[in-house]
GUKOL-345682 format. One line per field, with one value per residue: residue in three letters; residue number from 1; z, x, y of N, C-alpha, C, O in turn. Coordinates in nm, 2 decimals, padded with zeros to 4 digits. Layout:
residues N
residu = c(ALA	...)
num = c(NUM	...)
n.w = c(Z	...)
n.u = c(X	...)
n.v = c(Y	...)
ca.w = c(Z	...)
ca.u = c(X	...)
ca.v = c(Y	...)
c.w = c(Z	...)
c.u = c(X	...)
c.v = c(Y	...)
o.w = c(Z	...)
o.u = c(X	...)
o.v = c(Y	...)
***
This chain:
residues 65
residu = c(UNK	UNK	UNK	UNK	UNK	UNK	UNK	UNK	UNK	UNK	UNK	UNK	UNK	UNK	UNK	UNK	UNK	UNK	UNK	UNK	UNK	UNK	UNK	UNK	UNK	UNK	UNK	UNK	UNK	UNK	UNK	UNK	UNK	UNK	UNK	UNK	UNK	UNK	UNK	UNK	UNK	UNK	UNK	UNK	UNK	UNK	UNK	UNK	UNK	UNK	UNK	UNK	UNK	UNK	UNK	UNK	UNK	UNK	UNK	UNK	UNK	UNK	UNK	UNK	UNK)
num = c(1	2	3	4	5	6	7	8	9	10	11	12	13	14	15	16	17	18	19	20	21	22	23	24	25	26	27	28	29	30	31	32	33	34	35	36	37	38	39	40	41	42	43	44	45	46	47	48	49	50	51	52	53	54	55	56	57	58	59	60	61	62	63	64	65)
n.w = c(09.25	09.31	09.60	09.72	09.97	10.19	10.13	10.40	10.43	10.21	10.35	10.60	10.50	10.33	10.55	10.74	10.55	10.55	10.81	10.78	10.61	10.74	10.92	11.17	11.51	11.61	11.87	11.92	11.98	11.89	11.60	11.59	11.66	11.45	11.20	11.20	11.23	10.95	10.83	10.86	10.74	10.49	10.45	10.48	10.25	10.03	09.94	09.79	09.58	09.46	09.30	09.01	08.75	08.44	08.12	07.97	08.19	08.34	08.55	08.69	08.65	08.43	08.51	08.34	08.30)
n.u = c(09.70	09.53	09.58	09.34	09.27	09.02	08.91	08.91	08.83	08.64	08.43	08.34	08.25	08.02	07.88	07.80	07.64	07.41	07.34	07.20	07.00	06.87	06.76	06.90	07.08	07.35	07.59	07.93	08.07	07.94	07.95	08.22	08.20	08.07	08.24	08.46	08.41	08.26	08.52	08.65	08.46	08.51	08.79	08.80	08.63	08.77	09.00	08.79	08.69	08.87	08.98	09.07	08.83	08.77	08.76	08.55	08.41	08.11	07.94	07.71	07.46	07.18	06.83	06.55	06.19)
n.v = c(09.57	09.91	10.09	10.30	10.57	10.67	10.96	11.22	11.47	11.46	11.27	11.33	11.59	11.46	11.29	11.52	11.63	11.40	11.43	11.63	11.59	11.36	11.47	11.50	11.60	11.53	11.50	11.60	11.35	11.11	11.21	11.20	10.92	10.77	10.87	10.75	10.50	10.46	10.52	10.28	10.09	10.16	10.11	09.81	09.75	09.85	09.63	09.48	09.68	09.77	09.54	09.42	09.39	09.16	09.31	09.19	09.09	09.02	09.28	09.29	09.05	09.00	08.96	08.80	08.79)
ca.w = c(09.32	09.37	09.72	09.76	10.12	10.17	10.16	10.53	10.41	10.17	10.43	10.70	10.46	10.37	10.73	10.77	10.50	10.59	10.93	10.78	10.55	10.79	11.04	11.30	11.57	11.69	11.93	11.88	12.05	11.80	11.48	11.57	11.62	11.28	11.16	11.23	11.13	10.81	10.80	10.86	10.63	10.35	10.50	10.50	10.11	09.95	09.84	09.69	09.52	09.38	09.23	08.88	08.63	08.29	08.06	07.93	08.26	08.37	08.67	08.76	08.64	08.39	08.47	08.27	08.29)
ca.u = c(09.59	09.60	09.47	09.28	09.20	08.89	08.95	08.86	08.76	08.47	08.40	08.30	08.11	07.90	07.87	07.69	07.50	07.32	07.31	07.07	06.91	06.75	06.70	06.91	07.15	07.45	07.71	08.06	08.08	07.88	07.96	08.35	08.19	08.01	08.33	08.54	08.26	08.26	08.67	08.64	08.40	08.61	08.89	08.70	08.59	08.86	09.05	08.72	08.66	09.03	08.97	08.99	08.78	08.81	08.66	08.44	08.34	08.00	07.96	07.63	07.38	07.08	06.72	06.44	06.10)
ca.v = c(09.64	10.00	10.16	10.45	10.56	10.77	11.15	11.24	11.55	11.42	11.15	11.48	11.63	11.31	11.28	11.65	11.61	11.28	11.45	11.73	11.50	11.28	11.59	11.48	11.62	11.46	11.54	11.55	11.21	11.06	11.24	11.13	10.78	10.77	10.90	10.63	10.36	10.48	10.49	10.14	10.02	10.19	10.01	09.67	09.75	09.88	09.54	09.44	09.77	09.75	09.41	09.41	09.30	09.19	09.37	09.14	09.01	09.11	09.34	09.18	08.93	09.04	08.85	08.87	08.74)
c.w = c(09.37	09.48	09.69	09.88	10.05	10.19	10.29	10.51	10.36	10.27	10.54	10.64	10.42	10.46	10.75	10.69	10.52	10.71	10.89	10.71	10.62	10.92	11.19	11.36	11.63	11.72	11.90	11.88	11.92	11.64	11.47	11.53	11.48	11.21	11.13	11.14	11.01	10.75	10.79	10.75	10.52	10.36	10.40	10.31	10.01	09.93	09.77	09.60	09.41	09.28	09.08	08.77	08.50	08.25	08.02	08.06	08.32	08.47	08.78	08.65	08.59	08.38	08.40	08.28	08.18)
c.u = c(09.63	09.49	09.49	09.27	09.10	08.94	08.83	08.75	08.62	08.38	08.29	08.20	07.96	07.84	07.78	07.60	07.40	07.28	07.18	06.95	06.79	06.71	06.77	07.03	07.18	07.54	07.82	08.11	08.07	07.90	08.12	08.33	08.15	08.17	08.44	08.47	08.31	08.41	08.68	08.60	08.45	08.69	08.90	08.72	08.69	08.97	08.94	08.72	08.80	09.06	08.94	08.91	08.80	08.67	08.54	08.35	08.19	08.01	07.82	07.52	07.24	06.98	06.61	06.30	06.08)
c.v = c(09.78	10.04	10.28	10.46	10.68	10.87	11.16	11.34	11.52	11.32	11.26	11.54	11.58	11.35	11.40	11.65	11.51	11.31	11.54	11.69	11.49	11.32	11.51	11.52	11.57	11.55	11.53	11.44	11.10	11.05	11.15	10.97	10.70	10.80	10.77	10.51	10.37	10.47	10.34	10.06	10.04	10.10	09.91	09.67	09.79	09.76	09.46	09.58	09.80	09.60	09.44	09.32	09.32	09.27	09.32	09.03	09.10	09.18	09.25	09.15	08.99	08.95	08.92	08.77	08.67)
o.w = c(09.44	09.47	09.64	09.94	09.95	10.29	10.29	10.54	10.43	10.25	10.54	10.70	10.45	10.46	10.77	10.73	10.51	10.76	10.95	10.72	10.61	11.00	11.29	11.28	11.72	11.65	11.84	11.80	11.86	11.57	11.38	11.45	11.44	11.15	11.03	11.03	10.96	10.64	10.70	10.68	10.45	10.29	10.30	10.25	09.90	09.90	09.68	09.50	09.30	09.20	09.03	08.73	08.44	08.29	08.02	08.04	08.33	08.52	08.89	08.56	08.68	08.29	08.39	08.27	08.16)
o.u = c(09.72	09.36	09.58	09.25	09.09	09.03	08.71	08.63	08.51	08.26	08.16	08.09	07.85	07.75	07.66	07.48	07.28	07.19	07.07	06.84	06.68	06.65	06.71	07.13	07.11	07.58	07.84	08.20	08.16	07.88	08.14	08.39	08.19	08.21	08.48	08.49	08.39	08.43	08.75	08.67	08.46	08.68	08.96	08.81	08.69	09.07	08.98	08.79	08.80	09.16	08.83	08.93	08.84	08.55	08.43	08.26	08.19	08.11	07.83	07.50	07.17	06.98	06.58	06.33	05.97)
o.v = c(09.79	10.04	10.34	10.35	10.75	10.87	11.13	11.33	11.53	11.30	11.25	11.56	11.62	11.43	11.36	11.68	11.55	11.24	11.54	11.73	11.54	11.26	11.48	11.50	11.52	11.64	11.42	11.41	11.04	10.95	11.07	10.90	10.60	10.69	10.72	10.47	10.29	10.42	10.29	09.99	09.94	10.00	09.91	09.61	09.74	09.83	09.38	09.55	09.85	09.58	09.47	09.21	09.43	09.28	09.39	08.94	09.22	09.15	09.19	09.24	09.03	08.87	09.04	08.65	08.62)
***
Protein backbone atom coordinates (compact mmCIF):
# COMPACT_ATOMS: atom_id res chain seq x y z
CA UNK A 1 0.00 0.00 0.00
CA UNK A 2 1.49 3.14 -0.94
CA UNK A 3 0.53 6.52 1.17
CA UNK A 4 -0.07 9.72 -0.16
CA UNK A 5 -0.73 12.50 2.34
CA UNK A 6 -2.76 15.49 1.08
CA UNK A 7 -0.75 18.43 -0.30
CA UNK A 8 -1.65 21.15 2.29
CA UNK A 9 -1.17 23.53 -0.22
CA UNK A 10 -4.09 22.17 -2.61
CA UNK A 11 -6.06 21.35 0.59
CA UNK A 12 -5.98 25.67 1.30
CA UNK A 13 -6.77 26.40 -1.89
CA UNK A 14 -9.94 23.90 -2.02
CA UNK A 15 -10.72 25.48 1.22
CA UNK A 16 -10.93 29.22 -0.46
CA UNK A 17 -12.51 28.25 -3.20
CA UNK A 18 -15.60 26.44 -1.61
CA UNK A 19 -15.36 29.53 0.76
CA UNK A 20 -16.21 31.87 -2.35
CA UNK A 21 -18.43 29.36 -3.88
CA UNK A 22 -20.94 29.11 -1.36
CA UNK A 23 -20.49 33.01 -0.52
CA UNK A 24 -19.28 32.73 2.72
CA UNK A 25 -16.85 34.45 5.19
CA UNK A 26 -14.83 32.74 7.72
CA UNK A 27 -12.44 33.72 10.27
CA UNK A 28 -9.13 32.45 10.73
CA UNK A 29 -10.53 30.41 13.62
CA UNK A 30 -12.66 28.63 11.48
CA UNK A 31 -10.89 28.43 8.17
CA UNK A 32 -7.85 26.66 10.47
CA UNK A 33 -10.72 24.51 11.84
CA UNK A 34 -12.04 23.37 8.39
CA UNK A 35 -8.46 22.88 7.69
CA UNK A 36 -7.76 20.34 10.02
CA UNK A 37 -11.20 18.48 9.38
CA UNK A 38 -10.45 18.01 6.14
CA UNK A 39 -6.63 16.74 7.11
CA UNK A 40 -8.32 14.24 8.97
CA UNK A 41 -10.78 12.95 6.66
CA UNK A 42 -7.85 12.39 4.14
CA UNK A 43 -6.17 10.76 7.02
CA UNK A 44 -9.24 8.49 7.82
CA UNK A 45 -9.55 7.69 3.75
CA UNK A 46 -6.41 7.15 2.58
CA UNK A 47 -5.89 3.30 3.51
CA UNK A 48 -9.12 2.73 1.63
CA UNK A 49 -8.18 4.87 -1.35
CA UNK A 50 -4.68 2.94 -1.43
CA UNK A 51 -6.48 -0.45 -1.57
CA UNK A 52 -5.89 -2.12 -4.62
CA UNK A 53 -7.93 -3.61 -6.94
CA UNK A 54 -7.75 -6.11 -9.41
CA UNK A 55 -8.16 -5.26 -12.54
CA UNK A 56 -10.88 -7.11 -13.35
CA UNK A 57 -12.70 -6.32 -10.29
CA UNK A 58 -15.53 -3.97 -10.67
CA UNK A 59 -15.31 -0.53 -9.03
CA UNK A 60 -19.04 -0.48 -8.48
CA UNK A 61 -22.17 -2.36 -9.25
CA UNK A 62 -24.23 -1.66 -12.72
CA UNK A 63 -28.30 -1.80 -12.28
CA UNK A 64 -30.59 -1.72 -14.84
CA UNK A 65 -34.16 -1.66 -15.18
Amino acid sequence: MEKKDIDQDTLSAYLQQMETLMGLELDDVRRQELHAQFSRIAAMAQPLMAFALDERQEVAGVYQL
